[in-house]
Backbone as CSV, one residue per row, in Angstrom:
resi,resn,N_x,N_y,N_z,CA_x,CA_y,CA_z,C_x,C_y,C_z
1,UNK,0.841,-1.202,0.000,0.000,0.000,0.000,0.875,1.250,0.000
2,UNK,0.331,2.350,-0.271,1.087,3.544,-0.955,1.089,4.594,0.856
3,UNK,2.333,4.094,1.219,2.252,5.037,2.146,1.517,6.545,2.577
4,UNK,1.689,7.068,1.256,0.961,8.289,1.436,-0.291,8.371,1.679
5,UNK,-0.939,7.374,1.000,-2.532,7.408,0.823,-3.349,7.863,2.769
6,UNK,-4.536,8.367,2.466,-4.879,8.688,3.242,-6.389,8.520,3.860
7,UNK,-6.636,7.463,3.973,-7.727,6.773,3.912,-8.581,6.920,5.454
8,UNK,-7.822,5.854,6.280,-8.503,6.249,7.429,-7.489,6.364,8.258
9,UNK,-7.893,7.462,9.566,-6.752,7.848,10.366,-7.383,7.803,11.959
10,UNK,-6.863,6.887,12.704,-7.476,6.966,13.697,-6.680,7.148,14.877
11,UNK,-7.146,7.712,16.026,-6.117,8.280,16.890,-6.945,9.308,17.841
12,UNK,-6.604,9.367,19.497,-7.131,10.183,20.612,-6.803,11.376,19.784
13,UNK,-7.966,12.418,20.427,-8.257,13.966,20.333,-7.334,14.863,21.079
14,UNK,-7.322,16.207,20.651,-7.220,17.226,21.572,-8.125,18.368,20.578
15,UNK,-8.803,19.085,21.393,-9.592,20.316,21.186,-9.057,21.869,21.226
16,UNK,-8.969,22.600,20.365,-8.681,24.207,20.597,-9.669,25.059,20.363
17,UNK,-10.464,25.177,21.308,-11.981,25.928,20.864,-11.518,27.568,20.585
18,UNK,-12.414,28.296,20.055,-12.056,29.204,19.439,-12.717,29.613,18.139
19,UNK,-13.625,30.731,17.465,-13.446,30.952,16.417,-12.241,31.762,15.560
20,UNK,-11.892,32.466,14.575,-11.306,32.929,14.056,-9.513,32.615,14.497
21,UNK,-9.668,31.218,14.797,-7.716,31.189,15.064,-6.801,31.465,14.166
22,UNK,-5.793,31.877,13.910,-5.358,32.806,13.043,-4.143,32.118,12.951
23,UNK,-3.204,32.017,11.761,-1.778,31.517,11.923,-1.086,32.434,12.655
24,UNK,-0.941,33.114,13.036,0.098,34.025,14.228,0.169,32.907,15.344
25,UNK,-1.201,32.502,15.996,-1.575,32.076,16.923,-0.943,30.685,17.060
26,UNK,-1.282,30.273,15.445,-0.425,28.557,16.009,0.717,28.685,15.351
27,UNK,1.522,29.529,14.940,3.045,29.727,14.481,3.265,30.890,15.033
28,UNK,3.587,31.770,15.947,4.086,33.188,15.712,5.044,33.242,14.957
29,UNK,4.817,34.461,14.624,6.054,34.700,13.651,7.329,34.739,13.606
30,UNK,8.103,34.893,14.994,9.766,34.970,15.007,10.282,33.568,14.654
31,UNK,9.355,32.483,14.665,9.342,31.097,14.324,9.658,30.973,12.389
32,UNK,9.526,31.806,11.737,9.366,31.926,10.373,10.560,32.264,9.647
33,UNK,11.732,32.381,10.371,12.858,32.512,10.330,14.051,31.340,9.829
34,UNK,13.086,30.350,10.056,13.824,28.641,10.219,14.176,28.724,8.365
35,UNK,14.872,27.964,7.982,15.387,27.524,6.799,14.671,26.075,6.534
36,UNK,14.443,25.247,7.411,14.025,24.254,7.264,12.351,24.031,8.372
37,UNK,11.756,23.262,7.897,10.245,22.898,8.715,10.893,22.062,10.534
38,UNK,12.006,21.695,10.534,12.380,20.851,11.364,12.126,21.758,12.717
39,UNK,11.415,20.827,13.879,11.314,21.198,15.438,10.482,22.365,15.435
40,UNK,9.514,22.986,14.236,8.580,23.912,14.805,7.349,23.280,15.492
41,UNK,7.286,21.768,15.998,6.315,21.830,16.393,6.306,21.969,17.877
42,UNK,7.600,21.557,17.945,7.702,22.460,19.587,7.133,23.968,20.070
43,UNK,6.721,24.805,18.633,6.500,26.399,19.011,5.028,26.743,18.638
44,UNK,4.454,25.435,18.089,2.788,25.324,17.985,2.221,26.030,19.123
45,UNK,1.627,26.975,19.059,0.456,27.783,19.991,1.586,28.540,21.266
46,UNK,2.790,28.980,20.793,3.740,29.082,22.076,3.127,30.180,22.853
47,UNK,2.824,31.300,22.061,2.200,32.176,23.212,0.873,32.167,23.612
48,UNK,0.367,31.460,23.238,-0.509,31.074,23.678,-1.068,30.517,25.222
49,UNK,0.167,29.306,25.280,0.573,28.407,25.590,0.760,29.057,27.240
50,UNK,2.276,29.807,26.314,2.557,30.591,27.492,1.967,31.573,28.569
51,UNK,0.871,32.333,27.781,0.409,33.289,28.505,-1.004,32.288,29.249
52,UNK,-1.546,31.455,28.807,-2.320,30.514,29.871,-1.351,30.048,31.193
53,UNK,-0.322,29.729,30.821,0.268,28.969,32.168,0.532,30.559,32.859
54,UNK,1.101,31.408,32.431,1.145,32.460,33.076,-0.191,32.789,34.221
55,UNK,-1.211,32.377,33.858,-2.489,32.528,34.850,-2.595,31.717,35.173
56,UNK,-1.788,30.532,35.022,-2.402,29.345,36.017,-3.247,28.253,35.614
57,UNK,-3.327,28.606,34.244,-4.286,27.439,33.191,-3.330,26.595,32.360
58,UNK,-4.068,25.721,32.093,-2.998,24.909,30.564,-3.887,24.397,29.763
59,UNK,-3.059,25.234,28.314,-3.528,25.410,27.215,-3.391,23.884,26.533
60,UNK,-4.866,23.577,26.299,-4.929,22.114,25.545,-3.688,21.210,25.250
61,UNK,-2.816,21.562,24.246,-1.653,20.932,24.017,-0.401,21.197,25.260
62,UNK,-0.714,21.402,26.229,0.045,20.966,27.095,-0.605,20.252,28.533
63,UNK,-2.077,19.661,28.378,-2.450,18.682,28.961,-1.334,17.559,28.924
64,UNK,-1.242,17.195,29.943,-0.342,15.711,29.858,-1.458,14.455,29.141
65,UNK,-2.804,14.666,29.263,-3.110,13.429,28.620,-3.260,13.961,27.435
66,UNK,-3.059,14.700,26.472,-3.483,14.939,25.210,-2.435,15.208,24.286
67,UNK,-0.926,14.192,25.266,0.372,14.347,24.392,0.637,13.282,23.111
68,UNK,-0.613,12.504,23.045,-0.368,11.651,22.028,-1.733,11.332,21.251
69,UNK,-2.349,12.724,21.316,-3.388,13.032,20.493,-2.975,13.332,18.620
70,UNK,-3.686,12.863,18.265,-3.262,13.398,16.521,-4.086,13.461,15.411
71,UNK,-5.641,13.731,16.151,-6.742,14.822,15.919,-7.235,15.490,16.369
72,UNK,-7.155,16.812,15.854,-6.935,18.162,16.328,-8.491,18.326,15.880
73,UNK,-9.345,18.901,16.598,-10.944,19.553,16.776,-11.029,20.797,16.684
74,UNK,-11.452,21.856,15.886,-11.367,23.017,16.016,-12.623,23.709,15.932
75,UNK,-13.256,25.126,15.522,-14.309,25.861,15.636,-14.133,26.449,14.209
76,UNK,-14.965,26.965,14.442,-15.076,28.089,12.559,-13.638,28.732,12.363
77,UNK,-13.444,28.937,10.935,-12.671,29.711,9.905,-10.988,29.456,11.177
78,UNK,-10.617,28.408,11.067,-9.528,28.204,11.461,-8.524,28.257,10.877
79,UNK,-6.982,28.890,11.254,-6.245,29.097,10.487,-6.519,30.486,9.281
80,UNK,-6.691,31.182,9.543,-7.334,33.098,8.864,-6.023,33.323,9.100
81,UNK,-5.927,34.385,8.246,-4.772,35.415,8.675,-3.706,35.131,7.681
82,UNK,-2.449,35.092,7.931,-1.257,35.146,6.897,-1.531,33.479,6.357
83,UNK,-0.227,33.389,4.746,-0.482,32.145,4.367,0.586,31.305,5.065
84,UNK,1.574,31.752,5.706,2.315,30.976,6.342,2.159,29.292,6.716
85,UNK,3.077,28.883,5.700,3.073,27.101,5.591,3.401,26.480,7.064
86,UNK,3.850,27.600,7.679,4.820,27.252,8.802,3.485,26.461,10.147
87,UNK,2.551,27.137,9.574,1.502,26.572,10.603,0.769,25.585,10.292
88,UNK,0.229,24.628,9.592,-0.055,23.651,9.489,1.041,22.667,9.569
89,UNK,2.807,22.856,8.880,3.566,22.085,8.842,4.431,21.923,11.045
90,UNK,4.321,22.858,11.540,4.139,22.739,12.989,3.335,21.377,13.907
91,UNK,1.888,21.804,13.567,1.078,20.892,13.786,1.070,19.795,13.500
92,UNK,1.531,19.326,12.408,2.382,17.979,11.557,2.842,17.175,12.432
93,UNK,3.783,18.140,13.031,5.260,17.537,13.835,5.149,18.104,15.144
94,UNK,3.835,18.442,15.707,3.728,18.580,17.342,3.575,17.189,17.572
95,UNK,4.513,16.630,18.519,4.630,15.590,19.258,4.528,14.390,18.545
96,UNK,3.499,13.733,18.804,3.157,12.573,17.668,2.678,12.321,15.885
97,UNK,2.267,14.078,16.165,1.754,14.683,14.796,0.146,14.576,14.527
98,UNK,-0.287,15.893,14.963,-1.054,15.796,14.206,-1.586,15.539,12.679
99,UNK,-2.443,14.707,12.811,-2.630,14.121,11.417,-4.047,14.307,10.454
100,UNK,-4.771,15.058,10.815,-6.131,14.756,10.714,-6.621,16.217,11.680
101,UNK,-7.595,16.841,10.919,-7.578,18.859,11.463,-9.665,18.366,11.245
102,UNK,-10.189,18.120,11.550,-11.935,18.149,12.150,-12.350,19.657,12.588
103,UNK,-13.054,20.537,11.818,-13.596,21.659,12.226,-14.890,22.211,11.618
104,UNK,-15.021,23.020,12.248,-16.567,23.926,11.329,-15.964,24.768,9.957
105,UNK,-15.133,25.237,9.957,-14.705,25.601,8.809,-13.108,26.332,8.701
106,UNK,-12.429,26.298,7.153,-10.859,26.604,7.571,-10.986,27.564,6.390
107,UNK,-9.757,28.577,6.893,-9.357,29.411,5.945,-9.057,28.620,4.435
108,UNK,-9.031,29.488,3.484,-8.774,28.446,2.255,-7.409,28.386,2.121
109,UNK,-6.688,29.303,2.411,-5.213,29.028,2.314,-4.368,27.783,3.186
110,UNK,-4.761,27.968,4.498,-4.470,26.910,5.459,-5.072,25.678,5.263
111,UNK,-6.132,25.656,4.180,-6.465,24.272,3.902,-5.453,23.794,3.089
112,UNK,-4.921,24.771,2.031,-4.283,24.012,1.046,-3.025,23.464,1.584
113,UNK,-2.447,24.701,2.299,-1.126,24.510,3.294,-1.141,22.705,3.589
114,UNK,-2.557,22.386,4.681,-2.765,21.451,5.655,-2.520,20.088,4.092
115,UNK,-3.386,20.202,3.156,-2.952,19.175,1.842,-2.064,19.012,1.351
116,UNK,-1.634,19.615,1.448,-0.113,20.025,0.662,1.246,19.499,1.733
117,UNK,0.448,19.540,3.122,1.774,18.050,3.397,1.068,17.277,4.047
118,UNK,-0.127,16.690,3.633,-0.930,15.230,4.039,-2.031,15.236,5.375
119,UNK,-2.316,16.199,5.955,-2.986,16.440,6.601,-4.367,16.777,6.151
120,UNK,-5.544,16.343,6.288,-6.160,16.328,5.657,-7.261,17.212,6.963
121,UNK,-8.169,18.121,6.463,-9.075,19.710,7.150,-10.664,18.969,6.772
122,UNK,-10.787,18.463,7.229,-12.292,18.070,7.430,-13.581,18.843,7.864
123,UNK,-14.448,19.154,7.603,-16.044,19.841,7.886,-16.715,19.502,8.543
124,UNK,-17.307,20.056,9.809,-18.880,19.073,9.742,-19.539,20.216,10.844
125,UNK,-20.988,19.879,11.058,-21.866,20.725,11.266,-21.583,21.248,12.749
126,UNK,-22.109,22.155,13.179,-21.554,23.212,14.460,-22.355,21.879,15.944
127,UNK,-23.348,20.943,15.142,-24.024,20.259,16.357,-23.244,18.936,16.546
128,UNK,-22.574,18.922,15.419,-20.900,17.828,15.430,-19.944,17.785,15.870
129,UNK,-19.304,18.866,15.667,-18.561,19.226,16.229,-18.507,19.727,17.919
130,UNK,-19.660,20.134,18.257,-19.963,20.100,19.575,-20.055,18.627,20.583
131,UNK,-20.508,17.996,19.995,-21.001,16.166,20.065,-19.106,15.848,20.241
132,UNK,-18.894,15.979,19.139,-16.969,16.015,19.193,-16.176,16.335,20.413
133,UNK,-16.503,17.992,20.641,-15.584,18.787,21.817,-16.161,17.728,23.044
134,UNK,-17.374,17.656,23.458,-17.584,17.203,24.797,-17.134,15.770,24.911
135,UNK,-17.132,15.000,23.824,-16.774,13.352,24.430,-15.229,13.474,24.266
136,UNK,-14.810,14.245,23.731,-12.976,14.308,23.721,-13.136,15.301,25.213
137,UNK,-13.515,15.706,25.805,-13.238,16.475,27.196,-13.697,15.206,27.675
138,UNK,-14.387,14.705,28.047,-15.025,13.502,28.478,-14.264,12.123,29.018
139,UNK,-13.860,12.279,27.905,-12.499,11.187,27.689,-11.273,11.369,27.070
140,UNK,-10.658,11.578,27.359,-8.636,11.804,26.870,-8.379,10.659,25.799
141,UNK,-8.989,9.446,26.473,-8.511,7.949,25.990,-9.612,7.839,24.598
142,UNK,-10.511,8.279,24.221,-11.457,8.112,23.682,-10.838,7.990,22.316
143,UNK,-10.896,7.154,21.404,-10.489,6.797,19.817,-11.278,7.738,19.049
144,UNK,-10.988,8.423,18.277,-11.245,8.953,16.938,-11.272,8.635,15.671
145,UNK,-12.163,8.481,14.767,-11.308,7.830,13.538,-12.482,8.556,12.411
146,UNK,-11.523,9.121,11.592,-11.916,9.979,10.419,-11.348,9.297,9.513
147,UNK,-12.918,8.687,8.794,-12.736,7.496,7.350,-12.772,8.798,6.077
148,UNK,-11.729,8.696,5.408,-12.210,9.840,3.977,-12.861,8.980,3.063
149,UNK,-13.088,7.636,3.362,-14.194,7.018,2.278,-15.548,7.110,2.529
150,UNK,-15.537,7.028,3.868,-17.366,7.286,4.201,-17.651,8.710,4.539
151,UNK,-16.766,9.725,4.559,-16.589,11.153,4.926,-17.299,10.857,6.665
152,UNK,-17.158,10.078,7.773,-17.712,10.224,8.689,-16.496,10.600,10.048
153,UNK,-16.637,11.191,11.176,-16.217,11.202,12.213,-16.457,9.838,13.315
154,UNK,-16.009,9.410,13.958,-16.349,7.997,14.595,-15.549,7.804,15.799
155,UNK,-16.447,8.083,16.704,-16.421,7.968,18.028,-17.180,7.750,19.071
156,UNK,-16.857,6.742,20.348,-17.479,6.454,21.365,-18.710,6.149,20.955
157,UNK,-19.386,5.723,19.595,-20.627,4.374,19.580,-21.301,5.864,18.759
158,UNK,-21.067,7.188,18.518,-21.585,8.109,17.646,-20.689,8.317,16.075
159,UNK,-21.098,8.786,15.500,-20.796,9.122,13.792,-21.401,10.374,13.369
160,UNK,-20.171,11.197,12.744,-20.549,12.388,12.379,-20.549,12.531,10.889
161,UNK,-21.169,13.369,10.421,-20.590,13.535,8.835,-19.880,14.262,8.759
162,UNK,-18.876,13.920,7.935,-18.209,14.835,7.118,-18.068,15.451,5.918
163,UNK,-17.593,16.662,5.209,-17.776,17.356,4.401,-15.919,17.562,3.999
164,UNK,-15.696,17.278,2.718,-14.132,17.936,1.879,-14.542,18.386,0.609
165,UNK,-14.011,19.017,-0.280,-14.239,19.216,-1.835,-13.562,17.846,-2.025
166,UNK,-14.154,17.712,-3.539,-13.558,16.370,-3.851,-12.365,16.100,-4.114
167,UNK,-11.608,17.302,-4.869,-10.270,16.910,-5.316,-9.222,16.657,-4.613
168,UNK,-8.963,17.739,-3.422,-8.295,17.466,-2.503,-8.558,15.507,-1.630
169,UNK,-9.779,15.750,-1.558,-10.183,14.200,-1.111,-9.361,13.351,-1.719
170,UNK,-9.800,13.220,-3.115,-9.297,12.279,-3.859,-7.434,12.231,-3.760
171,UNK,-7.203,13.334,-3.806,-5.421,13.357,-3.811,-5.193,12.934,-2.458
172,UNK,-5.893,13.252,-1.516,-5.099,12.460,-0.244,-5.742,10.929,-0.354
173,UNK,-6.639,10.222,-0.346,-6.993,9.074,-0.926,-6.177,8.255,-1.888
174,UNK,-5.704,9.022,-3.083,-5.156,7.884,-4.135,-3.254,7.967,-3.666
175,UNK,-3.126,9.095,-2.127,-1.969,9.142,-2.076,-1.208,9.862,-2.996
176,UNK,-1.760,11.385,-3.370,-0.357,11.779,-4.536,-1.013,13.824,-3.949
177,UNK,-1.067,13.659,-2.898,-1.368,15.080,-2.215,0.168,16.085,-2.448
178,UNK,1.446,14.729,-2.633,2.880,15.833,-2.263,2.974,16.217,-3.938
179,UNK,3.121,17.199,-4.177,3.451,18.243,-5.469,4.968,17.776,-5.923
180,UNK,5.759,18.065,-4.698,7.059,17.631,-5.035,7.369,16.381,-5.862
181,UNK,6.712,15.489,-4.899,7.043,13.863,-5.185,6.315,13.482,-6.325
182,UNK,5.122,13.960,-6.971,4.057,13.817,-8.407,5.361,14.266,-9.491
183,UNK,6.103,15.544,-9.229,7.212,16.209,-10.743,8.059,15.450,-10.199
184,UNK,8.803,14.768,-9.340,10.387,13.906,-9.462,9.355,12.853,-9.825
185,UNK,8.464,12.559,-9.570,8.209,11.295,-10.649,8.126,10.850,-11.828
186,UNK,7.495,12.458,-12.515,7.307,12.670,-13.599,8.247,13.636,-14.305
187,UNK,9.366,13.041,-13.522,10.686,13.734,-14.243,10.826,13.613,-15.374
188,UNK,10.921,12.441,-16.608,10.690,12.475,-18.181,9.788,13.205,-18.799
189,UNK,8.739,13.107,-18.491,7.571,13.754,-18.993,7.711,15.290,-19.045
190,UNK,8.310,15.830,-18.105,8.678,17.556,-17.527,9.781,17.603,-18.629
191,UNK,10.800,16.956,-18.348,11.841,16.903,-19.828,11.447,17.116,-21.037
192,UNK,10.380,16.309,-21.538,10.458,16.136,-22.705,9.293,16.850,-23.430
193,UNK,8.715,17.697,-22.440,7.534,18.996,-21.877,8.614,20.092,-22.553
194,UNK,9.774,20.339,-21.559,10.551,21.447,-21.462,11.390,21.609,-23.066
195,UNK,11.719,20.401,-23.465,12.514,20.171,-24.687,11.882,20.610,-25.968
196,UNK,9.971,20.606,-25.654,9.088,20.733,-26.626,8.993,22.387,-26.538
197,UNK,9.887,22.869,-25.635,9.370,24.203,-25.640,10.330,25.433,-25.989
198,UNK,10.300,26.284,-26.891,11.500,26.784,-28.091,13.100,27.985,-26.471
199,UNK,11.917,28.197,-25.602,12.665,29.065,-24.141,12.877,28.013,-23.190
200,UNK,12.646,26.414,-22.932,12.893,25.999,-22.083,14.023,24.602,-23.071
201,UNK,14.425,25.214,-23.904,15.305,23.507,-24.661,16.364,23.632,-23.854
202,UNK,17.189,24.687,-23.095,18.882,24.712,-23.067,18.310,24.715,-21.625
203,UNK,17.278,24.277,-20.599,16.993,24.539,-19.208,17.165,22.488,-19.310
204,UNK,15.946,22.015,-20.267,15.791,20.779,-20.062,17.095,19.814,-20.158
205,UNK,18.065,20.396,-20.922,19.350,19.627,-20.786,20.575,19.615,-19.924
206,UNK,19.998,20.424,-18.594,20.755,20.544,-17.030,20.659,19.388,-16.993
């Protein structure tokens, strides 16, 4: 089976309630500096993070039981604000990785971001997602599992629907969501693309 493919993903919750979360919020920006994606998920929600423990609270992802969560629950238009890749690819690589983003609705940029390295931004209705937040508070231990063939949410003996556009669906499904890895595959074809073309002949023979 095609590693990439992205079929069903199952795995304990953690919740970030909230409307309008913004990439600042789950990347700040002095984080945007990196050359490479490596160890930002250590800086996922940092001030956030920080300024809760500062009062004496702790901010979802630093629950001790929700360190090996790797579906993330969210509220409306998640991820707004700058296009910064840096924030979905964070979330990736917080801890176990998030893998799988369940919400009422996402910015369109941060959706593509979230596809574009295999994470797949799921839909579903505000009385679902509520049904969602309380049995993941409920239970830490509680299994999750988001099928992209039946578009459903599935948990604790309930089922939610889910909602994706199709194409994205389909590319994380048939496994070919990475851009990169589709052109080194289709390295001849790009060649012999580039060779057909009178400004790209003396590029295709690097």
């Amino acid at each position: 089976m095609n590693d990439a493919k992205r079929i069903r993903i199952a795995g304990r919750a953690v919740a970030v309630r909230g409307n309008d979360v913004d990439t600042d919020r789950i990347m700040p920006a002095r984080f945007l500096k990196c050359i490479t994606f490596e160890g930002l998920g250590a800086h996922v929600f940092e001030d956030d993070r920080r300024l809760l423990g500062q009062s004496g609270q702790t901010h979802p992802l630093d629950d001790p039981k929700r360190q090996d969560a790797q579906i993330l629950l969210v509220n409306k238009n998640f991820g707004c604000g700058s296009s910064r890749e840096h924030a979905p690819r964070g979330l990736r690589s917080w801890n176990r990785g998030i893998r799988a983003i369940v919400g009422e609705s996402f910015a369109e940029i941060f959706f593509g971001n979230a596809t574009a390295c295999g994470m797949p931004c799921l839909t579903a209705g505000e009385a679902g997602i509520r049904a969602a937040f309380s049995a993941c508070q409920a239970d830490p231990q509680l299994v999750f599992t988001v099928d992209l063939e039946s578009m459903t949410l599935s948990f604790g003996g309930q089922s939610i629907p889910l909602e994706m556009p199709e194409g994205p669906r389909r590319q994380l499904l048939e496994g070919c969501w990475d851009a990169t890895i589709e052109l080194l595959q289709s390295e001849a074809e790009v060649r012999r693309k580039a060779e057909s073309l009178r400004y790209f002949r003396n590029w295709a023979r690097l």
